[in-house]
N, C-alpha and C positions, 0 to 999 in steps of 0.2 A: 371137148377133146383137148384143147389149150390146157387145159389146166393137169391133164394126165397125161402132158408130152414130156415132164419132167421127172424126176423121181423123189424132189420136196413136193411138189402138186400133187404128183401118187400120193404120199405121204398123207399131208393134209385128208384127203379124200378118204383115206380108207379110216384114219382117227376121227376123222365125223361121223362113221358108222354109216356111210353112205350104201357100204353091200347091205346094210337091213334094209333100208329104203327102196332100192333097188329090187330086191328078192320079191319085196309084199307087193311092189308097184306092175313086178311084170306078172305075178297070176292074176291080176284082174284087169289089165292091158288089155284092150282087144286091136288097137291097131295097129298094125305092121311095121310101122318104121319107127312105135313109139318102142317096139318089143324089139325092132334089131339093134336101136340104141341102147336100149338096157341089154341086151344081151351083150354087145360091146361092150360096155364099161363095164360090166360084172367080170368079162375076160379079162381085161387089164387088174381091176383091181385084186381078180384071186389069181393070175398068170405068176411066174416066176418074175424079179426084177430080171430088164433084158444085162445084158454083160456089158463089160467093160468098152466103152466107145460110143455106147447107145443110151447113154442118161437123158438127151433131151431126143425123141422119138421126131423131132420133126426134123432136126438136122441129119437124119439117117439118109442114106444113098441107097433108093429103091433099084433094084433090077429092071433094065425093060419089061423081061417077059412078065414079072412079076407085077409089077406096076398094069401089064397089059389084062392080066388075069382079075385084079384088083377093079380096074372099069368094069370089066364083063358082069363079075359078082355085081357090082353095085347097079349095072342097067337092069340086071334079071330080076336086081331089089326092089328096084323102082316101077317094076313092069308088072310084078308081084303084087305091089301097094297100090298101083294105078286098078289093079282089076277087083284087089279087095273093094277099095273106094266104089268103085262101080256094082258091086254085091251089094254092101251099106245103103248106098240110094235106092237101089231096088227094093230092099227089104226095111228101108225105111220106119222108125215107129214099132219095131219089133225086137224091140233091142231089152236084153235082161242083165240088169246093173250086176256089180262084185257084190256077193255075199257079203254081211257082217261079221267077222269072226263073233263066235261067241264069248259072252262076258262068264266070268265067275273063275 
């Protein structure tokens, strides 16, 4: 996320053709905090640049409530990923790779 708090780090990031990478990596993703990361960065990098005063995203001045809304989302992330994990070891060994795309 460091690197897309700027808007030359945006930059950089999307001229690497990182949203291809991105796109192919989250349909064959299957774990949950690997897929809400790429869901975030594919937000940033297809979003509008933010406006004037917001070039570097980390010096921005969050709201309380917002900020408090921001925990919540990320505990329910976490509590989400904690029970997939717990699915995964149950079903252990039963797991079916990404497809290949096809050649030709």
């Amino acid at each position: 996320w460091q690197l897309t708090a700027t808007k030359p780090g945006r930059r950089v990031v999307r001229d690497k053709g990182t949203y291809v990478i991105l796109r192919e990596l989250h349909r064959c993703e299957r774990e949950p905090d690997v897929l809400a990361a790429c869901e975030n960065l594919i937000q940033v990098l297809i979003g509008d640049e933010p406006g004037p005063g917001m070039e570097n995203l980390l010096e921005v001045k969050i709201p309380e409530e917002v900020e408090e809304q921001l925990r919540r989302r990320d505990q329910e992330e976490e509590e989400e990923q904690e029970r997939w994990r717990r699915e995964e070891e149950e079903a252990a060994g039963d797991s079916t790779p990404c497809p290949e795309e096809p050649s030709g």
